[in-house]
N, C-alpha and C positions, 0 to 999 in steps of 0.2 A: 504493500500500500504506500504509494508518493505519500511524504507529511504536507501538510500545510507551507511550510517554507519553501521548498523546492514549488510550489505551488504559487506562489507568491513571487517568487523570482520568474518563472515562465508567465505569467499576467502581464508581467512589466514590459514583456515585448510586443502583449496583444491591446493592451489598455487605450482609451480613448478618453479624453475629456469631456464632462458634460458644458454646455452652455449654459452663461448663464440666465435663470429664473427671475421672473418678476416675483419678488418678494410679497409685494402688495397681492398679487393672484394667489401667490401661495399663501400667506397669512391667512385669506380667506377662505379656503381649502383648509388648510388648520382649523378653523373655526367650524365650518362646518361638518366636518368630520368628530368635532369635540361635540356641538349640537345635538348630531344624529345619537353617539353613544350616550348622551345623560341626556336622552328622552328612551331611547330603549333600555335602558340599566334601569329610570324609573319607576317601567314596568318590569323588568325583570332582571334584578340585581345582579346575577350567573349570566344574563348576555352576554355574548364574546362578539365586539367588533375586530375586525382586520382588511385593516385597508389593502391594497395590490397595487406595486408599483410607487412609483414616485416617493423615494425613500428618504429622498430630502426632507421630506415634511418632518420627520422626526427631531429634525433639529433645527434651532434657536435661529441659527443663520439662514438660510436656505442656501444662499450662491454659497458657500464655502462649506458647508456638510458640518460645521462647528457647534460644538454646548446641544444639548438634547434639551428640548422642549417640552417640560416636564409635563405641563400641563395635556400636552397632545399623549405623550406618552400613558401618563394615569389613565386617559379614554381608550386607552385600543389592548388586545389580549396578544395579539402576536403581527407579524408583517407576513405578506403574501408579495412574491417576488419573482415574476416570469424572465426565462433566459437569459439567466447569468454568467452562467459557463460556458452552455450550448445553447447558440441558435442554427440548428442544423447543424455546426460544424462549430468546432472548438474556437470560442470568441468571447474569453473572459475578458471583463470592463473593470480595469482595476480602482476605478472610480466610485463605484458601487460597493466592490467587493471590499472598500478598504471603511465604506459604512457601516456596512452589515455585519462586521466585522467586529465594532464598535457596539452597531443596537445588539445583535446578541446577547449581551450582557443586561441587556433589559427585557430581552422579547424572544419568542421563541420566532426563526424565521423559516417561513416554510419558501422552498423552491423550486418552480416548477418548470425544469430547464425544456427543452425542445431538439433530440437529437436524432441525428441520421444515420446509425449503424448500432450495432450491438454492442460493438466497444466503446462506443462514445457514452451509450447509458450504460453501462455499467462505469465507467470512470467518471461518471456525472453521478452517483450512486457515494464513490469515493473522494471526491471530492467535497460535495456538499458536507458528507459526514464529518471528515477531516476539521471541514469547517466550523462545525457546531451546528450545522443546519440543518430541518426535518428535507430531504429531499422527495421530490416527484416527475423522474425524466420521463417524458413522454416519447416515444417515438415517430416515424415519421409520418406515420398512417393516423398520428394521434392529434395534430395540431389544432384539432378545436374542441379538442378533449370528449372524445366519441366513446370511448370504449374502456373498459374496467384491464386492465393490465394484470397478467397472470402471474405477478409477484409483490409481495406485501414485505418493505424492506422495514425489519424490527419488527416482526409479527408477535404478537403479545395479544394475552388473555385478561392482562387489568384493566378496570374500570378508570374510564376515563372522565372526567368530570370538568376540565378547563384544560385550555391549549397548551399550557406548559407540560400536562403529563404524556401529551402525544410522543412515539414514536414516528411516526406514520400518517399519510393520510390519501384520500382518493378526491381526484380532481375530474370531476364528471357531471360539464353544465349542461353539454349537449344532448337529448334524448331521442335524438332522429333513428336513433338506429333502432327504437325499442316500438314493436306496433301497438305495444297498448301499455298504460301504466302500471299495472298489473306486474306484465313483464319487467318491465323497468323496476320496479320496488324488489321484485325477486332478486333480480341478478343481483344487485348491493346485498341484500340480507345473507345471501351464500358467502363474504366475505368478512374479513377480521380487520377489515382498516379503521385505526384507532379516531380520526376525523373526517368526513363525509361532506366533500360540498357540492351543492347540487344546483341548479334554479330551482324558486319559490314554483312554478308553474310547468306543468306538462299538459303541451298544446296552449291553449285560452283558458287551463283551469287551475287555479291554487291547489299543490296536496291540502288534505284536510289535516284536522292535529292529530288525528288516529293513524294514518298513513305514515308523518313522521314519527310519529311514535313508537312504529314499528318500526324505523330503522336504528333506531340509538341502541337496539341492542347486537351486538358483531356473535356473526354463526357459533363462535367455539361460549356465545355468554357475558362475557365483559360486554360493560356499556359503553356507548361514544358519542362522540356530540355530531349533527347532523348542522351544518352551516350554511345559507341559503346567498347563492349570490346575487348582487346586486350592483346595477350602474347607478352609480351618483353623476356622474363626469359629463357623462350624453345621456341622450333623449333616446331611444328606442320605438320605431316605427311599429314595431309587432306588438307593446306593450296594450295593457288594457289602460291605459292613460294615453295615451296617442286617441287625438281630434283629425278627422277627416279634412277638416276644413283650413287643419294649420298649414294646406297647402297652398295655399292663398290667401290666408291670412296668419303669416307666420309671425308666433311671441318673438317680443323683441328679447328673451331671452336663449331664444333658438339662436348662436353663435354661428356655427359653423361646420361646413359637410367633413365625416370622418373619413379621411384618406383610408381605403382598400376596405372600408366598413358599410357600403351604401346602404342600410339600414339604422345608420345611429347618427348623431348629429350632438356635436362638442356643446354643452349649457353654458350657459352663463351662472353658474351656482350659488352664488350670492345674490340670485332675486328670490323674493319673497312666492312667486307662481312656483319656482322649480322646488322650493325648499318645502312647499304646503305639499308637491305632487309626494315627496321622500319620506317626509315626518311629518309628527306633531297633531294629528287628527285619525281620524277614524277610518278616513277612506285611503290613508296613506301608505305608501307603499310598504314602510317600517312597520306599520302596525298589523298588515296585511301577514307579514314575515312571520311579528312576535303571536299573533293570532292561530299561526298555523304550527305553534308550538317546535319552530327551529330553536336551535341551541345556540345559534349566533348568525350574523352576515357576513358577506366576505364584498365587500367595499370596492367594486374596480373602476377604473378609468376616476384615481385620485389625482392621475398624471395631468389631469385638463390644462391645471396652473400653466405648463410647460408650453401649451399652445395660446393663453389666451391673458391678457392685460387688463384688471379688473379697473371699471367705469362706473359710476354711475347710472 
């Protein structure tokens, strides 16, 4: 097994610099991601939020990755972090890596690399570990996270109750491949992955709280937590909150079309329409989550800050 150092020294030749972030966008992204978890905590104190991506937000600075920002920290249970080592091919960002590096020490980070050969996921396996990180390589067939993977890395029969006890976890928002939901609930419950994230909805319909219910228990017995994902970041065309008519008459907080996503569309997240669609009522999307008796949300597209400069 490569260590960590040897690991570190080979980054330094593939590393790239991030740009830097509008503070102001991020700050605001900070807040509402603090928002979103002390309205979900207030109903359900065991909530686990975890944002994905944009790991700047963790800290105090945003352009320089410096001082952790305690307050965002206190709100979230661990960090979710897509290809890090591998995006298809070995393309460690020693810019990140030297963050996550840091939050570990605060958070458990879960990673969900993207590789194109069998030695590439399995060295994405030994890597993350080395790291301190929960790992999840996906392969190449797996890029939209389609399919249950037939190995569970730290397979374990304890009960799991918050994201710090995880070994393990499965990354499976997609459900196209499953003809009925039925099927889809099966396939997961055959399995021991000690964190389950899924979407809130199969097809136009919310599981119900019996449905997840039945998954927080893993085949060999131990319990886990079941994690429902969710965009803050964009808009989603297929949602049950998508207006037919915002096609023509589009919120001034509809920002901007999602490069290679032509169903989602970058928010403005600091208005008061996007932040009523997320939280803080009854018909919202958070409440919809905690209603359905998920054991937490997994927060993506927190990266918006990175594309957009907060306005009035």
């Amino acid at each position: 097994m490569k260590s960590l150092k040897i690991l570190l020294i080979i980054t330094l030749l593939f590393s790239c610099s991030k740009e830097k972030r509008s503070n102001n966008a991020g700050k605001k992204m900070q807040d509402f991601v603090v928002a979103i978890s002390s309205y979900a905590k207030g109903i359900n104190s065991n909530f686990a939020i975890i944002p994905q991506n944009g790991e700047e937000l963790m800290f105090k600075f945003l352009d320089d990755g410096e001082g952790f920002d305690e307050q965002f920290i206190a709100a979230i249970d661990a960090y979710g972090i897509e290809e890090l080592f591998y995006n298809g091919v070995f393309e460690p960002d020693q810019y990140r890596l030297d963050l996550l590096l840091q939050a570990r020490e605060k958070l458990p980070i879960l990673v969900a690399d993207y590789t194109n050969s069998q030695a590439n996921f399995d060295q994405s396996l030994i890597y993350n570990s080395d790291a301190g990180f929960i790992p999840f390589p996906r392969s190449s067939d797996n890029y939209d996270y389609k399919f249950i993977p037939n190995y569970i890395h730290n397979e374990n029969s304890n009960n799991i109750t918050k994201v710090s006890e995880a070994k393990n976890y499965l990354y499976l928002i997609s459900n196209e491949n499953y003809a009925t939901k039925q099927a889809f609930l099966d396939s997961i419950k055959e399995t021991n992955f000690d964190v389950i994230i899924i979407d809130a909805f199969f097809g136009e319909n919310i599981f119900t709280k019996a449905e997840i219910t039945s998954l927080k228990t893993k085949k060999n017995g131990g319990q886990r937590m079941v994690i429902s994902y969710i965009s803050i970041g964009s808009a989603e065309k297929y949602r049950y909150y998508w207006q037919e008519d915002w096609k023509l008459h589009k919120p001034r907080w509809l920002k901007k079309e999602y490069e290679g996503y032509s169903d989602e569309i970058w928010v403005k997240y600091w208005k008061k329409d996007w932040e009523e669609i997320i939280f803080g009522n009854d018909n919202s999307y958070m409440k919809k989550i905690l209603d359905a008796g998920f054991s937490g949300a997994y927060l993506d597209n927190v990266e918006a800050f990175y594309f957009l400069y907060f306005d009035d």
